[in-house]
C-alpha positions, -999 to +999 in steps of 0.1 A: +192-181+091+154-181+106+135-143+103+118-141+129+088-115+138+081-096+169+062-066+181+065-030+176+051-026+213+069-047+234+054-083+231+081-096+228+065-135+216+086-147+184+064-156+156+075-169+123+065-152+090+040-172+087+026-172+120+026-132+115+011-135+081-016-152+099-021-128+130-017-098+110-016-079+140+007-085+174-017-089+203-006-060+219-021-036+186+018-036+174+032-041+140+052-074+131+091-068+125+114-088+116+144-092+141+169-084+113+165-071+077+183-093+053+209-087+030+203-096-008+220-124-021+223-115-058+241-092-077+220-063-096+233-078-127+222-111-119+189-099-107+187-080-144+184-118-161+157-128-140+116-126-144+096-109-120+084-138-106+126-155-103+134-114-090+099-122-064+115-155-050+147-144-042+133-110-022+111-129-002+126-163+003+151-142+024+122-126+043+097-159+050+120-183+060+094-208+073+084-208+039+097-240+014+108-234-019+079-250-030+054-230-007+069-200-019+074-205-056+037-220-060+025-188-044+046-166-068+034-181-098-004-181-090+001-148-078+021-125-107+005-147-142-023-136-169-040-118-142-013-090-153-014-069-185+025-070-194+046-096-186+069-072-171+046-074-145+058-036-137+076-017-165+099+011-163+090+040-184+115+070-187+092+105-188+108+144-188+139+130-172+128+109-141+116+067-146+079+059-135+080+025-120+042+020-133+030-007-107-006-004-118-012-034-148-028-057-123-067-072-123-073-036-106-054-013-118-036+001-086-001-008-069-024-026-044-025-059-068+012-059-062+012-074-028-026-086-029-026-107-053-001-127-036-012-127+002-042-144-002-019-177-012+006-171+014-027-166+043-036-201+029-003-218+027+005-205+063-029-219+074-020-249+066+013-249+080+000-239+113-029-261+109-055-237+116-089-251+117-106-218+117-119-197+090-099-166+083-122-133+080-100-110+065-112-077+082-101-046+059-107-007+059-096+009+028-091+045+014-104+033-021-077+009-039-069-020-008-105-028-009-114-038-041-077-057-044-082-076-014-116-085-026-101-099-058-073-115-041-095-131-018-129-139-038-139-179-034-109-186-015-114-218+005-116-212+043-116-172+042-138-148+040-135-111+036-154-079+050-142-042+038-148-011+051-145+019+030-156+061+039-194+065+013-184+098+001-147+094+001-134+074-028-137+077-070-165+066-085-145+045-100-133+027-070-169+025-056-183+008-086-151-015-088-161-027-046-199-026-051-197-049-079-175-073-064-182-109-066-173-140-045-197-155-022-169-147+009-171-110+000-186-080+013-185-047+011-197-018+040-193+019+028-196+039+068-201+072+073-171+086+083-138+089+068-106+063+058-092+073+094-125+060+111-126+029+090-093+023+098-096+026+140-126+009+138-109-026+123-080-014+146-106-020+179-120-050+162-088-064+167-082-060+198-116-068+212-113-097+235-152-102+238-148-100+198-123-126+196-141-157+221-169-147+198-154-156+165-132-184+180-169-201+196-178-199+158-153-208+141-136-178+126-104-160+136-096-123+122-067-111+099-056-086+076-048-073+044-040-036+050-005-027+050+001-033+084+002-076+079+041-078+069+028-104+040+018-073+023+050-057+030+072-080+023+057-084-017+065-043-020+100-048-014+103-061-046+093-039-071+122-016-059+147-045-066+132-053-099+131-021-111+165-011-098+178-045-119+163-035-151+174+003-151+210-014-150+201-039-178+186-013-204+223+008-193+202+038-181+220+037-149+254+016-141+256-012-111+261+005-078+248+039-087+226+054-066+191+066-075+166+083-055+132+071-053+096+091-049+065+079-035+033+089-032+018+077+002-004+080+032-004+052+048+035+049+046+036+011+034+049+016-005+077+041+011+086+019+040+093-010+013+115+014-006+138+018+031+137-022+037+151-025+000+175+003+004+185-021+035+188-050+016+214-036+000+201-017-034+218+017-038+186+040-032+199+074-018+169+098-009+131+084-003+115+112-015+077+110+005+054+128-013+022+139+006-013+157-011-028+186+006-033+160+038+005+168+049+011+148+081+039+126+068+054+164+054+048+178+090+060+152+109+094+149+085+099+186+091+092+193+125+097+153+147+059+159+156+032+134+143+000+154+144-036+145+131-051+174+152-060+191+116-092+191+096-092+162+072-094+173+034-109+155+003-088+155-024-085+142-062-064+117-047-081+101-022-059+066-017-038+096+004-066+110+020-050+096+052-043+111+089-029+083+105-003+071+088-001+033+103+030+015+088+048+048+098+052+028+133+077+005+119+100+034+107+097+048+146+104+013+163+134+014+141+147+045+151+138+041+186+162+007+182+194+035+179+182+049+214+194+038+246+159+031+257+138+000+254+126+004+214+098-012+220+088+010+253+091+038+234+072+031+204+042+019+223+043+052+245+044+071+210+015+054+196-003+057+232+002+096+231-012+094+191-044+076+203-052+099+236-034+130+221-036+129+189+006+139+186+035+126+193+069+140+194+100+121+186+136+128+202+163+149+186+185+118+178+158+099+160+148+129+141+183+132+131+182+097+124+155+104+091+180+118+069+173+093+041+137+110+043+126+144+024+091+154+029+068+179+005+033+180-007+015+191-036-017+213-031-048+205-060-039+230-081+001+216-084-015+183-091-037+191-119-011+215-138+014+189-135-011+161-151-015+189-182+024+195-180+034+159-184+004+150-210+017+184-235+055+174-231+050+141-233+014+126-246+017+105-215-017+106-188-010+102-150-032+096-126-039+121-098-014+106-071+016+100-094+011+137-102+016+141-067+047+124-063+059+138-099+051+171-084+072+168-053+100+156-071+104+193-090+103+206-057+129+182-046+149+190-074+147+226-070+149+226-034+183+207-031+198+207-068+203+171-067+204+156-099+204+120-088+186+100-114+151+090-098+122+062-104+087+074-091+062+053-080+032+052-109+007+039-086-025+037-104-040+041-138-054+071-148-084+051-161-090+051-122-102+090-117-110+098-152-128+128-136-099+143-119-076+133-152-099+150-172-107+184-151-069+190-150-063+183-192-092+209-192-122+189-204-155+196-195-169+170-176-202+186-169-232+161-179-209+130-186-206+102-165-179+084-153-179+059-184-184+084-210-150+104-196-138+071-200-143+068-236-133+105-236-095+096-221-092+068-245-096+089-273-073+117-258-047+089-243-044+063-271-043+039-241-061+009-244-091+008-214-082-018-189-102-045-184-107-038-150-130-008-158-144-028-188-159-047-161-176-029-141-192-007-167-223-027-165-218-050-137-250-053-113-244-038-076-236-066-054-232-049-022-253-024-006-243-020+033-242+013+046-234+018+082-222+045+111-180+043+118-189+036+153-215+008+143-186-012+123-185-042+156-228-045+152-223-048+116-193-077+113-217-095+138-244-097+117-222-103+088-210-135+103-241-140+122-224-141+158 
């Protein structure tokens, strides 16, 4: 049966998946849904036999039903291939008694190559089914790791280009050098002053600019996206959960129907979100454990029912959660508003109204009620470096700074409730990626040393091999340059595309 995809806000136009892959964005600044979350098809056992790429097909076939098997099974295979250090694609590790789903051995070493490296084939394929004669300028803010994934994803791609938006002083050096040296001849890069929340709103208003829109379609070009909020990067996420939860029942480390518990380290609420549409699907996840750095609004609102980004906004050593506005959270409240008597969609646009005038927004009683497959905590800097020293002495193994976060929260899950359900954290970048951080909290001086030399420095300590990703850029030339105010982002796409 058909999938179909409508707004979070009450347009209430039906769009196949991949007219929503396309769009990106409902015209009414809503979220695409789809009108039913399906039901898996396989067995966990069966799933266990399969690749990554067979585990892919079956999770999404069920999702983009416009999709042929062809379509769909081309897009796989260009997508998950050499471009990935293991052919595991995501292995399982088992560390001081919890499983690290390690989703980080892509061409960029962050969980972001799990869904980006396949949604610049699906954008193409559903161009071509809807026979789309513009060119698609993916339009992108990023908090440090989206960016520089979309960019690879997207580089030379026929018939698209891409523009990214990143905060200047608000990502790893790491992650800036990986953007600024990007190459691709469709590519660019624009650091604003400003934060990730700025970036963010600003390609938020870009969208819904009407005046913007006649513009780009008088020249050619049409807008989508590859942040978390296009459902073609959701859908991809949904999988690792499966995959994973398959191949703990294949290496007998947990038996078929058991329940685990899952952690996640998040701000914009995408990776977490794909844990709930898996749990859906049918695979036996218990509690989504939403792990939160010293910028606690997911931990706030899971507490208390009120969203609220009234709060200073804090720089922290992991700045892929440096996040106040949490966007794919919307989907989680247009499903809970869907168990009120009220129109779902009325509701959630009223909500996200009161967020953009406000700043807050207070849910009901019942939907908060509603959340109980949520826990919410947060790790302050000093939790998350002691826990990076606390795993590398018990176990020689090196975390990065926002799967200490989630590893953190988990203890305080643990302690908190005295569940013992067995749990797989989300591992969602390489500690190659803030060397600096890593290294602070194992207690090395970093004082004088650049970014490369700590490198060095961690593969000595680590025994892990450097990833090529940040073999790379070590001497690569700085491509991009553009530097611009958050409220000048509209001026600058303009002369980007020369409208």
């Amino acid at each position: 049966m058909e999938i179909t995809y409508t707004s979070t806000r009450g347009d209430q136009t039906k769009y196949t998946a991949s007219q929503a892959v396309l769009k990106g964005l409902a015209n009414d600044g809503g979220l695409f849904v789809p009108n039913r979350i399906p039901k898996l098809e396989c067995t966990m056992k069966e799933i266990a036999e399969l690749s990554y790429q067979d585990t892919a097909y079956e999770v999404m076939k069920l999702f983009l039903t416009d999709y042929t098997e062809e379509e769909l099974k081309a897009c796989i295979e260009a997508a998950y291939d050499d471009k990935f250090d293991t052919p595991e694609i995501v292995p399982v590790v088992k560390k001081d008694g919890a499983y690290y789903l390690e989703l980080f051995h892509g061409s960029t070493i962050a969980f972001k190559d799990m869904a980006l490296s396949i949604l610049p084939h699906l954008m193409v394929t559903a161009a071509k089914k809807n026979h789309c004669e513009n060119e698609i300028v993916i339009l992108t803010a990023t908090s440090g790791d989206t960016g520089k994934a979309a960019m690879a994803g997207f580089a030379d791609v026929p018939g698209t280009r891409i523009i990214v938006f990143y905060p200047k002083d608000g990502v790893s050096p790491i992650q800036e050098k990986q953007m600024v040296t990007q190459k691709g001849n469709n590519t660019t890069v624009v650091a604003i002053r400003g934060n990730f929340d700025d970036a963010q709103s600003g390609v938020k208003k870009l969208f819904a600019d009407e005046e913007m829109e006649q513009k780009m379609k008088a020249a050619g070009y049409q807008f989508s996206s590859a942040n978390s909020i296009n459902i073609g990067r959701l859908v991809p996420q949904v999988v690792y959960y499966v995959y994973a939860y398959a191949k703990l029942v294949q290496a007998e480390e947990i038996e078929e129907g058991e329940t685990v518990n899952v952690t996640v380290p998040t701000g914009n609420f995408g990776n977490i979100l794909a844990a709930y549409y898996a749990k859906h699907m049918g695979v036996p996840i218990g509690k989504l454990i939403c792990a939160s750095n010293e910028n606690k609004v997911l931990y706030d609102f899971f507490s208390t029912g009120t969203y609220d980004k009234n709060r200073d906004f804090i720089l922290t050593s992991s700045p892929s959660m440096d996040i106040l506005i949490s966007s794919n959270l919307e989907r989680l409240i247009y499903k809970l508003a869907k168990n009120e008597k009220t129109d779902a969609c009325c509701m959630d646009a009223a909500f996200m109204e009161d967020l953009a005038k406000k700043g807050s927004y207070t849910i009901t009683e019942s939907m908060k009620k509603n959340m109980t497959d949520f826990y919410g905590n947060y790790a302050t800097e000093a939790e998350t470096a002691e826990k990076i020293l606390d795993m590398y002495q018990k176990e020689r193994y090196v975390m990065d700074t926002h799967t200490a976060v989630a590893s953190c929260v988990y203890d305080k899950y643990v302690r908190e409730t005295k569940d013992q359900t067995k749990t797989l954290i989300a591992s969602t970048a390489s500690p190659y990626k803030f060397t600096r951080s890593v290294m602070e909290a194992l207690g090395i001086s970093c004082e004088g040393k650049d970014d490369f030399e700590l490198v060095d420095e961690l593969n000595r300590l680590s025994q892990v091999k450097i990833p090529k990703a940040v073999e790379e850029i070590r001497t690569a030339p700085i491509l991009h340059t553009r530097v611009c105010d958050a409220e000048k982002m509209k001026e600058e796409v303009c002369d980007i595309l020369k409208l």
